[in-house]
N, C-alpha and C positions, 0 to 999 in steps of 0.2 A: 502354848500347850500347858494344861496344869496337869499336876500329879495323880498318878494311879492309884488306887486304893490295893491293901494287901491282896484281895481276891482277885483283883485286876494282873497283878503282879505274880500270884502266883499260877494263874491260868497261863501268862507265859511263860515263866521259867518253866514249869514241871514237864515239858519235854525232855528237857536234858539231864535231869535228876541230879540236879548238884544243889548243894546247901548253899543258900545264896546269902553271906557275909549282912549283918544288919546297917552296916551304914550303906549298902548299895542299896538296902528297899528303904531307909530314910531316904537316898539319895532321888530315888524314884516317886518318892511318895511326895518328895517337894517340887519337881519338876520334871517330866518325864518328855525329856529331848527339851529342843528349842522352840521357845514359844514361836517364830517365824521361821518356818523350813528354808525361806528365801536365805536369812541372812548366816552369814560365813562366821566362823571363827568368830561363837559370842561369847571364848572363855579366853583368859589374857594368854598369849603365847600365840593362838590362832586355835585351841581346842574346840571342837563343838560337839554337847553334851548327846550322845545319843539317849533314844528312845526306848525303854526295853525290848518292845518288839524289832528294833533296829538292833539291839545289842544282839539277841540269840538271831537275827536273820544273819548276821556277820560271821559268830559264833559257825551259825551250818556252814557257812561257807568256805571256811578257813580249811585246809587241806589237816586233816585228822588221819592219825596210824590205829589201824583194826587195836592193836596191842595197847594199847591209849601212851606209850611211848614217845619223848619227842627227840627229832634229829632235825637236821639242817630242812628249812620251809615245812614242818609240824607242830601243830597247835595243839595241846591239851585238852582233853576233854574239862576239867577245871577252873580251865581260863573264859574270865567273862569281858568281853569289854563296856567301859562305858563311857568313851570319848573318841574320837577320832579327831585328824589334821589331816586331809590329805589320805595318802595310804598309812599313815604311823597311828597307831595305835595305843592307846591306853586302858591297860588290862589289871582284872584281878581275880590274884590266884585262888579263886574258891576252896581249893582243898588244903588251904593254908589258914584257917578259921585261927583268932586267938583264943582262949580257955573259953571264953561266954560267947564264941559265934559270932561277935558284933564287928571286927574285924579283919581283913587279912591283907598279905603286902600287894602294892602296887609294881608292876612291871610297863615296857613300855616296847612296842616293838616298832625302829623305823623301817621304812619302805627302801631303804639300800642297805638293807640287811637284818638276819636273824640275828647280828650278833648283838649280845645283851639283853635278850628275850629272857634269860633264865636268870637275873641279874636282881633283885627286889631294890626297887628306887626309889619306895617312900614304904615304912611300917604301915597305912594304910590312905585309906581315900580320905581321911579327913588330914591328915598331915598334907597328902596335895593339894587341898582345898585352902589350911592355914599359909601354906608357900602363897598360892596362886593370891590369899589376901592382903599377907606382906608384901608382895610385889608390885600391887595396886595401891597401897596405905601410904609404902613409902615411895610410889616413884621412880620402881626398878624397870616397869613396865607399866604403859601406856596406849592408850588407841586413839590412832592419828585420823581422824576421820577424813583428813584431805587427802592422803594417801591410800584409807582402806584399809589399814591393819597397823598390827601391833609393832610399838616400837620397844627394843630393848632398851633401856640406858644405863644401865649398871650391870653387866654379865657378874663383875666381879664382885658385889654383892650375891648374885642370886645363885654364886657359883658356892658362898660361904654359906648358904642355907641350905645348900642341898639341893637345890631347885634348876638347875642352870637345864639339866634335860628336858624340862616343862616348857623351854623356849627355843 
């Protein structure tokens, strides 16, 4: 799949009326989901890139408080994802924009719990992106193709970059 152009991009988001951070419509504008739907986890850890339209189809789905409010199993209206593993999620905080709008922190929610939803785990999508390239550059992380997925090999590196959640 290749990337959507900003009016492609913004005919989807603007349901939801959130400011949508600039490296998430770089991020769409270079590749919007996985070029083969078939294949799993095409991002190192077992991440795979959602689609815009898959990100706000997700988005409506996510159990939302009338009061835009969140508590235990509630999502923000704010929160955008743009990865998935499984049911864990990788989100970002839209109403968290830096001074120029072009970024805001990354959160990550797993599937055996809210906890750490509210927790910022990378200053933005491009700091996950520099992890996820150091982990391939150096050899922290690997894909086994006789196995099917991603091998860890160094946690303790990836744990000293900040990145150990990403796997």
């Amino acid at each position: 799949m290749s990337g959507s152009s900003d009016e492609q991009i913004d005919a989807v988001i603007a349901p939801l009326g959130i400011a949508l951070p600039e490296e998430l419509r770089v991020w769409w504008r270079w590749q919007d989901g996985l070029a083969d739907p078939e294949v799993e986890g095409g991002l190192p850890g077992g991440w795979e890139p959602m689609s815009i339209a898959h990100a706000v189809a997700r988005h409506a789905e996510e159990p939302h408080r009338e009061d835009g409010t969140v508590g235990d199993l509630y999502w923000r209206d704010e929160w955008l994802p743009f990865a998935i593993w499984g049911n864990d999620v990788l989100f970002v905080d839209c109403g968290r924009t830096d001074a120029e709008g072009a970024a805001a922190p990354v959160r990550c929610r797993r599937w055996f719990g809210w906890e750490g939803s509210e927790a910022d785990r990378a200053q933005s999508l491009a700091e996950v992106v520099r992890i996820w390239v150091t982990a391939l550059g150096e050899g922290y992380c690997v894909w086994d193709p006789a196995a099917d997925l991603w091998e860890l090999r160094d946690p303790g590196a990836l744990s000293a970059l900040g990145g150990l959640w990403l796997f």
